[in-house]
Every structure is written in C-alpha cells, then in structure tokens.
N, C-alpha and C positions, 0 to 999 in steps of 0.2 A: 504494500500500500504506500503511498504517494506520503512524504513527511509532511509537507504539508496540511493535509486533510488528518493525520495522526495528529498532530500538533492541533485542528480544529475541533477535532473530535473530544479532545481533552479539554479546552476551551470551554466550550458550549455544556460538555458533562456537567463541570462543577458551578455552571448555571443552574441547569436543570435540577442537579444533586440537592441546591439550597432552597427553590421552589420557585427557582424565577422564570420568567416566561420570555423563548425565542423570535427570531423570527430568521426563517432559511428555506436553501433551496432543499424541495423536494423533487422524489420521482416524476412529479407533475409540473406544478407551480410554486412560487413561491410565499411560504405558509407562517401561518404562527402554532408554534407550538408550548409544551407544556409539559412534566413528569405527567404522563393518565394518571397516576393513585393518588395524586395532590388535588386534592376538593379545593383547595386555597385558590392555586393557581388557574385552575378549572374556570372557574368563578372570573379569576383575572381575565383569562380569555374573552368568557365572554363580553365584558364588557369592553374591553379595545375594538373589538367588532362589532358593537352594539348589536348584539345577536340577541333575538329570545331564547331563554333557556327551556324552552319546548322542544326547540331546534337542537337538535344531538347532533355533535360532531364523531370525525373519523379518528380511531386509533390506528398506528402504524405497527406492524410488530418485523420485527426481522426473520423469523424462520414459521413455516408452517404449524411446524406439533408444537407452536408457541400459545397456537391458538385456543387450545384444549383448557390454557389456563382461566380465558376467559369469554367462553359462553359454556353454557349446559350441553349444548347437542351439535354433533358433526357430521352432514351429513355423507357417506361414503364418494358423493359426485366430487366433493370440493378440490380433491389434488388434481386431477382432470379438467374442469371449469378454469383454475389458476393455471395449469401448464399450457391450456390453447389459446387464454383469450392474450392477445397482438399487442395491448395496451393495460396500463395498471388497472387492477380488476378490484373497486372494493367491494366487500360482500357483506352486505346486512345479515345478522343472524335472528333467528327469534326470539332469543333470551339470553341475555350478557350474566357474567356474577363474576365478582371478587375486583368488581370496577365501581368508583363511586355514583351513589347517587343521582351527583348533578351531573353527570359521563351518560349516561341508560337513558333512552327516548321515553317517550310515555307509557309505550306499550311491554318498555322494560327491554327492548332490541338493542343492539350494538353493531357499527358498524368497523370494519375493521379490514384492513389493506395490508396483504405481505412486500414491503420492499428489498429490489436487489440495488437500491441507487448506494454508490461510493462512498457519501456522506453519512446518508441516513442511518443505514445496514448497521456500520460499525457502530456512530452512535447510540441505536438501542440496544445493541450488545452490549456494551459498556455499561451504560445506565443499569441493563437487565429486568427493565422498565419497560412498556409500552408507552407510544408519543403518541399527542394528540397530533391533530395535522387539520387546519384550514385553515383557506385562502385567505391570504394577509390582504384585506380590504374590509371596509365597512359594509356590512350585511347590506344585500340591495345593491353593491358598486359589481365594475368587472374584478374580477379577478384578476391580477396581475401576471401578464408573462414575462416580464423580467423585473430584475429590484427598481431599475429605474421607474418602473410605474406603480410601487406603493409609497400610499401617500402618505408624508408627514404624522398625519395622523397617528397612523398606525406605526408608523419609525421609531419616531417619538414618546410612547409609552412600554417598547419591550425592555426587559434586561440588558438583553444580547442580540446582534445581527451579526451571522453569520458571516467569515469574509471570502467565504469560497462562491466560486459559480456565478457573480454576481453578472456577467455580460452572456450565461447561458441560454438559450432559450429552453431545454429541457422539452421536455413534451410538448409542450404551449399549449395542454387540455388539461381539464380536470381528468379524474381516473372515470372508467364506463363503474355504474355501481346496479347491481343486482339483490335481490332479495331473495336467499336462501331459503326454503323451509325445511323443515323438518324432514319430510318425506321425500326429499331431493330435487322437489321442482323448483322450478325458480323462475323471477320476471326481471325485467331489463328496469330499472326504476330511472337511471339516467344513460345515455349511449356517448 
C-alpha cells in the first residue's frame, strides 16, 4: 500500500477513534462520515446535513462475513448479487442489530455497502468499526463529484478532511442500492 494513504489512514483513525466526524473520498463520492457505534457522532452527522433523522444512512464495512455482525439474516443470494453487480452495490437489509438506534431506519432496516476502495478498505480495518458514509452536501443539494464542489458549509463543521483523492472523480455516482429480503428476492430501490 501507497505510504501515503498508510500515513492517511492513521490520520483520519484517530479522528474517528475520539468521535469526530470526516469528510472523504469514497468508493462513490465524496462523503461524510463517522465511527457507526458512536450515537454522539451519528447525531453530529446529521445535523451538518440537515438531514431528518427518519432518513437512515449507509454503513461501509470492508469484508463480506463483516456483515453477519450487523443484521439478523443473510440471505444465501448476497455473495452472488455483490460479485456481479458493475458498480458499488449497497444493500438494505431487513433488520440491522448491535448498531445504534439513531443508525436503524424506522422499520428497524440497515443499509450497508462492502468497499474494495484504497482508502476506505484499510481505514475500516483499522478502526474495526463500521463507517457511516453520505454524501457530503446538504440534504436536498447535489451530491458532490469532487471536493471542489462541497460547500463550505459542510467543510467547515467536520473534524477532518481527508487529503487524498481530492482532484478524483471516483465513480461520479452514488452506489445502485437494492433491498434484500429475507427470502432472497430483492428490488432495485435506487439504479
């Protein structure tokens, strides 16, 4: 791995490690993120986004059988679903646990994204934490495809801005996001 990104990745940790809230590139776009298990920081989120907190955000986890930790049920399709689909796939499940409160949608769902991006990957491995991951913009704006288009706003009240990636374009989409059930079927909720 690039010293660089080693040396980033340790950076941004002992962010995350004290409860502070990011903002960086992801597999997609560029995000704000968060420790998942920190209600504190959770909280922080939303409000730099002026997000309702009805509105559930996405966790990141770096390995598959990561996933196990936090929802109830897996359906056998999912290694399958994440090995074809072309673009980041996150996948709503139907019942999240051992995530907080204000993390779980209404219906008590969690949505959750395996990353293989340079940055991300190692940093949740380190952490050994789950990230939150949305679009560093005010609820309602676009989404930003590179850092030059998040606004002050949002710059302005993180801990930490990442200093890798910053002239990347990355994907220049959100991830496709689908809703798993239980019994294996599943719908396209965003493409």
């Amino acid at each position: 791995m690039d010293r660089s990104i080693i040396e980033e990745v340790e950076k941004t940790y002992k962010i995350l490690h004290s409860g502070g809230v990011i903002l960086y590139p992801t597999d997609t776009v560029w995000g704000l993120g968060c420790d998942a298990l920190n209600a504190r920081a959770i909280d922080r989120v939303y409000k730099i986004k002026k997000r309702k907190a009805e509105k559930s955000m996405i966790i990141l986890l770096d390995d598959l059988e990561r996933v196990s930790d936090y929802v109830t049920f897996i359906p056998e399709i999912l290694p399958d679903l994440i090995e074809n689909f072309d673009r980041p796939l996150t996948v709503i499940y139907d019942k999240g646990k051992n995530l907080p409160k204000n993390l779980l949608a209404d219906d008590g769902s969690i949505a959750i994204r395996i990353v293989k991006d340079e940055f991300c990957r190692p940093l949740i491995k380190r952490l050994g934490r789950p990230l939150i991951s949305t679009s560093a913009n005010v609820s309602g704006e676009p989404a930003p495809l590179i850092f030059s288009h998040i606004s002050s706003k949002i710059r302005d009240q993180v801990d930490y801005t990442v200093e890798l990636f910053r002239d990347r374009l990355g994907l220049s989409k959100t991830s496709t996001i689908i809703r798993l059930h239980n019994d294996g079927n599943y719908e396209v909720v965003r493409e």
